[in-house]
C-alpha positions as CSV (number, residue, x, y, z in Angstrom):
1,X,0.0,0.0,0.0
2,X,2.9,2.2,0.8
3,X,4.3,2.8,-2.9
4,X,0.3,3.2,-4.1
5,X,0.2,6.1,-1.6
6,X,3.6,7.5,-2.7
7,X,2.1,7.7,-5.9
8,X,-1.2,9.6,-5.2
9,X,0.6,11.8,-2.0
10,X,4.1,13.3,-3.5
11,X,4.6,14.5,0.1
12,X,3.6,11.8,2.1
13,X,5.5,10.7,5.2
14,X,5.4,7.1,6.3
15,X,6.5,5.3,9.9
16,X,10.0,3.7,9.5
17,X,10.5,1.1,9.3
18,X,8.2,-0.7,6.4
19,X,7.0,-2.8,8.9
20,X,4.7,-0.6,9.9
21,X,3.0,-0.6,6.9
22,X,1.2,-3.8,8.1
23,X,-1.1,-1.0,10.1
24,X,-1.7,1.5,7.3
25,X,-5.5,2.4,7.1
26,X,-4.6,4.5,3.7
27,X,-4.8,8.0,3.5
28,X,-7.2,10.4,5.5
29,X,-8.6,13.5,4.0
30,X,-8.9,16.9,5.7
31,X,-10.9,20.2,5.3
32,X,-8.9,22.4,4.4
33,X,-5.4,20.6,4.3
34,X,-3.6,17.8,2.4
35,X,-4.2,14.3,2.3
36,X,-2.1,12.1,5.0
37,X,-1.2,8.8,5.4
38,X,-3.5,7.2,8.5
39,X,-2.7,4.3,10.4
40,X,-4.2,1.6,12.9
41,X,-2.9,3.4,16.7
42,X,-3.5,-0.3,17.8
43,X,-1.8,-2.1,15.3
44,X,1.1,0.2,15.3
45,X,1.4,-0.4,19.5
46,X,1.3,-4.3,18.6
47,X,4.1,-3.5,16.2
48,X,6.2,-2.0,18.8
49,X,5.1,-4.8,21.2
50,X,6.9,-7.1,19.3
51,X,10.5,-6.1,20.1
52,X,9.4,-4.6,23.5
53,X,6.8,-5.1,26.8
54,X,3.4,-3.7,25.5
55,X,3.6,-0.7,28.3
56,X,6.6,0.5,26.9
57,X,5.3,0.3,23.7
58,X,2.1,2.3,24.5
59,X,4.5,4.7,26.2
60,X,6.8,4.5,23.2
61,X,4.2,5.7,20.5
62,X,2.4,8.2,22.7
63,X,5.9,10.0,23.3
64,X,7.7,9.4,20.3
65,X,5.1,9.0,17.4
66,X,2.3,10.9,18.5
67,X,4.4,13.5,19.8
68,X,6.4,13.7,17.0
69,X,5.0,16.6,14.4
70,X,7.0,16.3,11.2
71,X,4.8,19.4,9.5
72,X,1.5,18.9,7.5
73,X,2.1,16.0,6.7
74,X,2.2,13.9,9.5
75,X,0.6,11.1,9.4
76,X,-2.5,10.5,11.5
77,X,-3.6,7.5,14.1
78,X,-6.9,5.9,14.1
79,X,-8.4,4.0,17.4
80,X,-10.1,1.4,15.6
81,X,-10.8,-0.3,18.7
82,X,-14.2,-0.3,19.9
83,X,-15.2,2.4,22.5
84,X,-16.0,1.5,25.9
């Protein structure tokens, strides 16, 4: 999905590395602004899981990927999970 979306968004910024593309949504539209690339929050913390405890992966992404604004561009993070 990645190289379809670099195709249609010239500009767009993806999580490195690729294997976070295993929680890409596709791209999210906003009023007013460019497309972005959107992603599955969940599926990105079970990425991160995988090399670390789940806590510090939750930590991990709030802190360093959520907090992280790379301009207009940055991506966006979807809580697919159902609400409580």
């Amino acid at each position: 999905m990645r190289k379809q979306i670099s195709y249609q968004l010239e500009e767009a910024l993806f999580l490195e590395p690729s294997a976070f593309d295993e929680a890409i949504l596709g791209v999210a539209h906003r009023c007013g602004m460019d497309p972005v690339v959107a992603y599955d929050r969940t599926r990105v913390i079970d990425i991160l899981a995988r090399d670390m405890p789940r806590e510090d992966a939750e930590e991990f992404f709030e802190f360093n990927t959520i907090g992280a604004w790379m301009g207009d561009a940055t991506p966006i993070f979807v809580d697919t999970r159902p609400a409580e």
